[in-house]
C-alpha positions as a Markdown table, in Angstrom:
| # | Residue | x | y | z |
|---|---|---|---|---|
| 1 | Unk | 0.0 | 0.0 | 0.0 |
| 2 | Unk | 1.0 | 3.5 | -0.9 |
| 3 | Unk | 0.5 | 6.1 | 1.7 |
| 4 | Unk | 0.8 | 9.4 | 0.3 |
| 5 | Unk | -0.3 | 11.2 | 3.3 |
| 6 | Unk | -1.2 | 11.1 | 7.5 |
| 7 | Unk | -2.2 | 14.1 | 9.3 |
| 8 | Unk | -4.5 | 15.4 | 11.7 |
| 9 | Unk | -7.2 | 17.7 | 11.4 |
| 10 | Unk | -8.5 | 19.9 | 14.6 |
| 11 | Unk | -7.9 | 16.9 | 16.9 |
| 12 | Unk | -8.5 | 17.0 | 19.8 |
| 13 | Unk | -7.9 | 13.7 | 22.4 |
| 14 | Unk | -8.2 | 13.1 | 26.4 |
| 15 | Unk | -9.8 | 10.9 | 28.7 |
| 16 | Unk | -11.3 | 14.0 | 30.9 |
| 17 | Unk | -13.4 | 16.4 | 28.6 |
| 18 | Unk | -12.1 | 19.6 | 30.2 |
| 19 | Unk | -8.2 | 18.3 | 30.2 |
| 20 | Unk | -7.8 | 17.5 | 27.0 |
| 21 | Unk | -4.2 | 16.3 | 26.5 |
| 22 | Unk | -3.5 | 17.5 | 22.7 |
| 23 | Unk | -6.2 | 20.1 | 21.5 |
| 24 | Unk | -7.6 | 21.5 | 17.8 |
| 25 | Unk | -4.4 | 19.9 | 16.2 |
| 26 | Unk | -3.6 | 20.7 | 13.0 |
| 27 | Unk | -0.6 | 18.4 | 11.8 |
| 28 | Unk | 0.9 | 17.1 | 8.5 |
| 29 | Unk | 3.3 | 14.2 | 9.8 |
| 30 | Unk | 6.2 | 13.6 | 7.4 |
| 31 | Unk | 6.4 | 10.7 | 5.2 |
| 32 | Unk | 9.2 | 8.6 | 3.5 |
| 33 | Unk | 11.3 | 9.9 | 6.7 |
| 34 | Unk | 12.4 | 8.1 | 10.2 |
| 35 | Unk | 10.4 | 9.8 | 12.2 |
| 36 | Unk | 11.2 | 10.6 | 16.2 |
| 37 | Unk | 8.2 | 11.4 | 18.1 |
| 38 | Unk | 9.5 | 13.3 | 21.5 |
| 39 | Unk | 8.3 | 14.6 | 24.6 |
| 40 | Unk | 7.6 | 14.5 | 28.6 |
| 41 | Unk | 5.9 | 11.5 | 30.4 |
| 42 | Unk | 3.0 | 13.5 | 30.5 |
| 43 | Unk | 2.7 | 15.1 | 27.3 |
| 44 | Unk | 0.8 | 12.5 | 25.7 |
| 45 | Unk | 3.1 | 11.5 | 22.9 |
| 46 | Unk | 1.9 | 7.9 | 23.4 |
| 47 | Unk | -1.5 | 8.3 | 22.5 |
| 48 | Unk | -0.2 | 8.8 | 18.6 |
| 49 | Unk | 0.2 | 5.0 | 18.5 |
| 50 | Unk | -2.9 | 4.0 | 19.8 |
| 51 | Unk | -5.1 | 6.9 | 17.4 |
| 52 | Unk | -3.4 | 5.0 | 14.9 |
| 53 | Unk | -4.3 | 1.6 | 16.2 |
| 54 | Unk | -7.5 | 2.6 | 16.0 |
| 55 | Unk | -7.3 | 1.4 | 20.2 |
| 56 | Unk | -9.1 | 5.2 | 21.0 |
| 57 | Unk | -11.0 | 7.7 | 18.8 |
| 58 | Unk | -10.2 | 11.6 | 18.9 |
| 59 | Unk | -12.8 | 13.6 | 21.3 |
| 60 | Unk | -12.8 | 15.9 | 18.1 |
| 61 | Unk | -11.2 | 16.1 | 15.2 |
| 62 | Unk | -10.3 | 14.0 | 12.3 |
| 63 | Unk | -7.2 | 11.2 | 11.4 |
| 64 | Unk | -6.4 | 11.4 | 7.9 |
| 65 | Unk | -4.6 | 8.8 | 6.0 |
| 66 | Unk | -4.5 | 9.3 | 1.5 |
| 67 | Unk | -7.4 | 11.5 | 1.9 |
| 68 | Unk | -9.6 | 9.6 | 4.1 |
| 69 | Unk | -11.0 | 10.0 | 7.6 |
| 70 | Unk | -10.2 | 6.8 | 9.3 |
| 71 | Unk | -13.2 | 6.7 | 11.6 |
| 72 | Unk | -15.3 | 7.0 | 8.4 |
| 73 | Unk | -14.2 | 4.3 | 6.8 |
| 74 | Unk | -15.6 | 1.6 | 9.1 |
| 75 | Unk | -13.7 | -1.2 | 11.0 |
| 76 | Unk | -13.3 | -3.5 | 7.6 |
| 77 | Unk | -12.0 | -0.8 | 5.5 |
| 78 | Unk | -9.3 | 0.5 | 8.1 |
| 79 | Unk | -8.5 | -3.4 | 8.7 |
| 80 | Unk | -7.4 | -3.4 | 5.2 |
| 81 | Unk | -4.9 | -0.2 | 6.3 |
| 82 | Unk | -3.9 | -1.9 | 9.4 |
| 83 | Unk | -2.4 | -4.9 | 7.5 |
| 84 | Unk | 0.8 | -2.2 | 6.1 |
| 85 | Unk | 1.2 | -0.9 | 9.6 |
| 86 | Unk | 3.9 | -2.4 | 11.9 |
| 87 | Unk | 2.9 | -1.9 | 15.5 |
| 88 | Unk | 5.1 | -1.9 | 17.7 |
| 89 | Unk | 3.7 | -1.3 | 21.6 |
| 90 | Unk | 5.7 | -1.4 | 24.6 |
| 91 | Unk | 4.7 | -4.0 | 27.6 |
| 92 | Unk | 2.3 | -7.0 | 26.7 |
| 93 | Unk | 0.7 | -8.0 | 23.3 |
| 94 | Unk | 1.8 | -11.8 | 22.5 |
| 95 | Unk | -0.6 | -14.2 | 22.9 |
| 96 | Unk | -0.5 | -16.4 | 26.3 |
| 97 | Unk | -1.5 | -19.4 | 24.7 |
| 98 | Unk | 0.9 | -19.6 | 21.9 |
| 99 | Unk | 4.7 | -20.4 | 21.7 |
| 100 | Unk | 6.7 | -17.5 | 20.7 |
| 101 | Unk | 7.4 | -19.0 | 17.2 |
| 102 | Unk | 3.6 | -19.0 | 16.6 |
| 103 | Unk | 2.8 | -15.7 | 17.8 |
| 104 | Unk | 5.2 | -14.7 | 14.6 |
| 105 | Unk | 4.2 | -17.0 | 12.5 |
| 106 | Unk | 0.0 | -16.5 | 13.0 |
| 107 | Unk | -0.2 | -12.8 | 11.1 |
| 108 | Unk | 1.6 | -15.1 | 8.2 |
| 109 | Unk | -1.2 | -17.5 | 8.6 |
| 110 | Unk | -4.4 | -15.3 | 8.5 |
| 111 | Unk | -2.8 | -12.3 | 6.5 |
| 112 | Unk | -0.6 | -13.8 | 3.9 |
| 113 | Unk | -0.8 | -16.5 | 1.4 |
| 114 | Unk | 2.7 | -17.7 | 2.0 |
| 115 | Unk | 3.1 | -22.0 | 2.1 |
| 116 | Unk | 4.2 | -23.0 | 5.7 |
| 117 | Unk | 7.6 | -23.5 | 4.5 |
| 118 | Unk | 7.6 | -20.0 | 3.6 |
| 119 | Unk | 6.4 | -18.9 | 7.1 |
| 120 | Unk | 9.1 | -21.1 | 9.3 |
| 121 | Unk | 11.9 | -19.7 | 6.7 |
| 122 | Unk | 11.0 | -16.2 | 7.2 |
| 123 | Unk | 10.2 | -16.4 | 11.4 |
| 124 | Unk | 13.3 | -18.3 | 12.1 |
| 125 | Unk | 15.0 | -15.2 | 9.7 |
| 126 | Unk | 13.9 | -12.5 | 11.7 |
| 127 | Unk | 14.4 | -14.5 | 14.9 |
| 128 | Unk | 17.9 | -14.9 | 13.7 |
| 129 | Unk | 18.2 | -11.7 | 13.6 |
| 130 | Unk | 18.0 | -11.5 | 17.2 |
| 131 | Unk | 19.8 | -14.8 | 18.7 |
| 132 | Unk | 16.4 | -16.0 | 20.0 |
| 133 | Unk | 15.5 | -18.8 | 18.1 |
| 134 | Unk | 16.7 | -21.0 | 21.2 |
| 135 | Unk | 13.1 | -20.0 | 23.1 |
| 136 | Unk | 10.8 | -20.4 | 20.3 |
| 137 | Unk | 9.4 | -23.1 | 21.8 |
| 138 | Unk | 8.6 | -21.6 | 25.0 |
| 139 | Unk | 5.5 | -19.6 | 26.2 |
| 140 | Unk | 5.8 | -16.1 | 26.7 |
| 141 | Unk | 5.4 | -16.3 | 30.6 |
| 142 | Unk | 7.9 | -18.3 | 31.1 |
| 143 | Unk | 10.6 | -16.2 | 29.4 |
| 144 | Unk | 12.3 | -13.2 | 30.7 |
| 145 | Unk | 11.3 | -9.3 | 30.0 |
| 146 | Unk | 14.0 | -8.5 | 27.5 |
| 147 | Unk | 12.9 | -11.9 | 25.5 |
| 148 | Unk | 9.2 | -10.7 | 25.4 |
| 149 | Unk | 10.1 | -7.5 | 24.2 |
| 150 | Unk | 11.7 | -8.4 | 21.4 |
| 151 | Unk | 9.3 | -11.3 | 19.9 |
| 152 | Unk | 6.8 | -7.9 | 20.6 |
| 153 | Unk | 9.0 | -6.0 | 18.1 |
| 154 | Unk | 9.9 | -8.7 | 16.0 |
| 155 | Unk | 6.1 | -9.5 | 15.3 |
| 156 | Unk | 5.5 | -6.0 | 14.3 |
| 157 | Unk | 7.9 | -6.8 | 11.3 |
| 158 | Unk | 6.8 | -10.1 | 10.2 |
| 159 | Unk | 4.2 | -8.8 | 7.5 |
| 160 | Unk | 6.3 | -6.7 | 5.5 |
| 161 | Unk | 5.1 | -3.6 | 6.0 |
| 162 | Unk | 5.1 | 0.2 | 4.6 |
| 163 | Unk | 4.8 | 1.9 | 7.5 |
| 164 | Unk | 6.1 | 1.3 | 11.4 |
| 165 | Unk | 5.2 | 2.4 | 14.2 |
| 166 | Unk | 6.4 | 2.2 | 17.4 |
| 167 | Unk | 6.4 | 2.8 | 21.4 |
| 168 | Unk | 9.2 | 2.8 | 23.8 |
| 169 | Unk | 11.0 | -0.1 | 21.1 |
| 170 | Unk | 14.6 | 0.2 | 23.0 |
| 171 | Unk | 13.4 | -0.1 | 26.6 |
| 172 | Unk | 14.4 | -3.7 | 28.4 |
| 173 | Unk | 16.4 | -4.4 | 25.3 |
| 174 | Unk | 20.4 | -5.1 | 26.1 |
| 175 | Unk | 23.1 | -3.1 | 23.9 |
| 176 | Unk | 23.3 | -5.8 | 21.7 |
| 177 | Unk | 19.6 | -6.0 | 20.4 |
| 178 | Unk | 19.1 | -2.2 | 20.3 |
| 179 | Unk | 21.3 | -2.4 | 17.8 |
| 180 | Unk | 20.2 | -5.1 | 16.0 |
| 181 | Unk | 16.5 | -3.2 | 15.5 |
| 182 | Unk | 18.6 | -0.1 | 14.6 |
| 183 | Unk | 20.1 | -2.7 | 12.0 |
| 184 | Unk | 16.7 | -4.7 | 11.2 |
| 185 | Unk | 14.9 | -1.2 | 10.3 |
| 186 | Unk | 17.8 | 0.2 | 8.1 |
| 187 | Unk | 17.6 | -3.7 | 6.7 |
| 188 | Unk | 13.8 | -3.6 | 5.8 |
| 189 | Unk | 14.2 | 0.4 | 4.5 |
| 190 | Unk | 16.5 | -1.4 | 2.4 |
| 191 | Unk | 15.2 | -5.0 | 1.0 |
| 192 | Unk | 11.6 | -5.2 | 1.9 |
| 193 | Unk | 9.6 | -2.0 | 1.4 |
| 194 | Unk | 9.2 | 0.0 | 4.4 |
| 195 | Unk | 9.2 | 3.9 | 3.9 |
| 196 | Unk | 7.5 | 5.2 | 7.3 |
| 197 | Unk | 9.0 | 5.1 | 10.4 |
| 198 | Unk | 7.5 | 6.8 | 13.7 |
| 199 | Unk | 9.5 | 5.9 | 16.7 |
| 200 | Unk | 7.9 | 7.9 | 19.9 |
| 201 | Unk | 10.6 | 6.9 | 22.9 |
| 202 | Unk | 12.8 | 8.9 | 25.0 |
| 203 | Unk | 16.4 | 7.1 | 24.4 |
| 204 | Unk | 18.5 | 9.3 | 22.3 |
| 205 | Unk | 21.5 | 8.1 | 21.8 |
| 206 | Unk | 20.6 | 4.9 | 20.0 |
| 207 | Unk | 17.6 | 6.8 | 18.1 |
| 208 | Unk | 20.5 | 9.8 | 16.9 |
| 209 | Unk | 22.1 | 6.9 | 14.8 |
| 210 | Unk | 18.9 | 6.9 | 12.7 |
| 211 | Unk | 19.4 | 10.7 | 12.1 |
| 212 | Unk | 15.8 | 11.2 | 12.5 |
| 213 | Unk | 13.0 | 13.9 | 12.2 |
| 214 | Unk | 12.0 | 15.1 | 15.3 |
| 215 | Unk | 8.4 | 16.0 | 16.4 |
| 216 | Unk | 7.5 | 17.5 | 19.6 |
| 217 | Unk | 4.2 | 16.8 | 21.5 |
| 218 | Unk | 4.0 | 19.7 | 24.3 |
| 219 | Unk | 1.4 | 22.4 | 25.7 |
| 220 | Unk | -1.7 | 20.3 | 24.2 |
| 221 | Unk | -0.4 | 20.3 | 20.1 |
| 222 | Unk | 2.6 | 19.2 | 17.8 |
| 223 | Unk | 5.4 | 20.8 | 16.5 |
| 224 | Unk | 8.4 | 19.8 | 14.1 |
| 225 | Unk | 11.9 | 20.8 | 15.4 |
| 226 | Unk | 12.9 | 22.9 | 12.5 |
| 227 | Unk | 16.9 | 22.4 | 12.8 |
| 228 | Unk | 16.2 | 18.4 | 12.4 |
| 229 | Unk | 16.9 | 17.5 | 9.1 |
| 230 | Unk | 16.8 | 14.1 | 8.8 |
| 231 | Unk | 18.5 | 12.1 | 6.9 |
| 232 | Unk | 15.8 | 10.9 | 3.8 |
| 233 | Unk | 14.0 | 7.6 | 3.1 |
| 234 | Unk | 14.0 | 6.6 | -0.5 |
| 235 | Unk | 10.2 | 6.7 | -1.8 |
């Protein structure tokens, strides 16, 4: 899928009507660009990733995406969206009753019409990637914090998609797997399509070696920093 835009029109989002924690946003957020999403704990940077999820709706306001208002497209129609979005959230998200192999390998399942031969080749490739194919077997209860995070990020790339996004992706993660995903995203910009990065986390010095664009959420709206450049994304 080819986004060609994502902004947000007068939004307004918070959980107490007379606090609102962004309000009357107008935003155009860049495309074809890795994209840092910054801010204080309270500032409400988060809730980006879960407007796009589709997890909460704006109080007011409008999500555009090519065009489109998102909540008037109906839950089928955004599904079809969904599928090209990586999401990466921070703390749980696997399924309990599934090993860690299948909670990569079930998006392949129901999404993509790849042969099972396919799907094993590709999970045990991505956990590669991470030196974690030793616990696929296991449940993700019984494995430890750092582990679960990264089958959570790893699952957010195992469709392929155009666009990523993610939450807190470098927390619980030793040095050694904070740089692979700094290596698996430049990997997948790369060889297998992806154009659209948002990463909204406070850990800058791993995130600096992305040479990101920066956006600001603070005092209720959303800024760009103009002296971040960013280094492009091919289109």
């Amino acid at each position: 899928m080819k986004f060609e835009n994502l902004k947000f029109e007068n939004l307004s989002f918070g959980y107490n009507a007379d606090n609102p924690i962004i309000k009357n946003v107008d935003f155009n957020f860049p495309l074809g660009e890795m994209v840092w999403i910054r801010g204080s704990s309270t500032s409400g940077k988060s809730i980006f990733i879960r407007l796009m999820s589709g997890a909460v709706e704006p109080s007011a306001g409008k999500i555009i995406i090519n065009d489109q208002d998102i909540h008037k497209l109906g839950y089928l129609h955004y599904t079809l969206i969904l599928k090209h979005i990586g999401f990466g959230f921070d703390g749980t998200g696997l399924l309990a009753n599934q090993t860690l192999e299948n909670n990569l390998a079930l998006p392949l399942r129901y999404h993509a019409n790849w042969s099972e031969a396919e799907i094993q080749t590709w999970v045990h490739t991505l956990m590669d990637i991470f030196k974690v194919t030793h616990v696929k077997d296991q449940r993700p209860a019984f494995v430890t914090q750092s582990i679960y995070k990264t089958f959570l990020l790893l699952r957010a790339f195992v469709l392929r998609p155009t666009m990523m996004i993610f939450l807190n992706p470098l927390s619980s993660l030793d040095d050694s797997n904070r740089d692979s995903f700094v290596s698996l995203l430049e990997l997948f910009k790369k060889y297998h399509g992806l154009k659209h990065v948002f990463i909204i986390s406070d850990d800058e010095p791993q995130l600096e070696k992305l040479n990101p664009v920066k956006i600001w959420v603070q005092d209720k709206t959303i800024t760009k920093e103009k002296e971040s450049i960013g280094k492009r994304m091919s289109a």
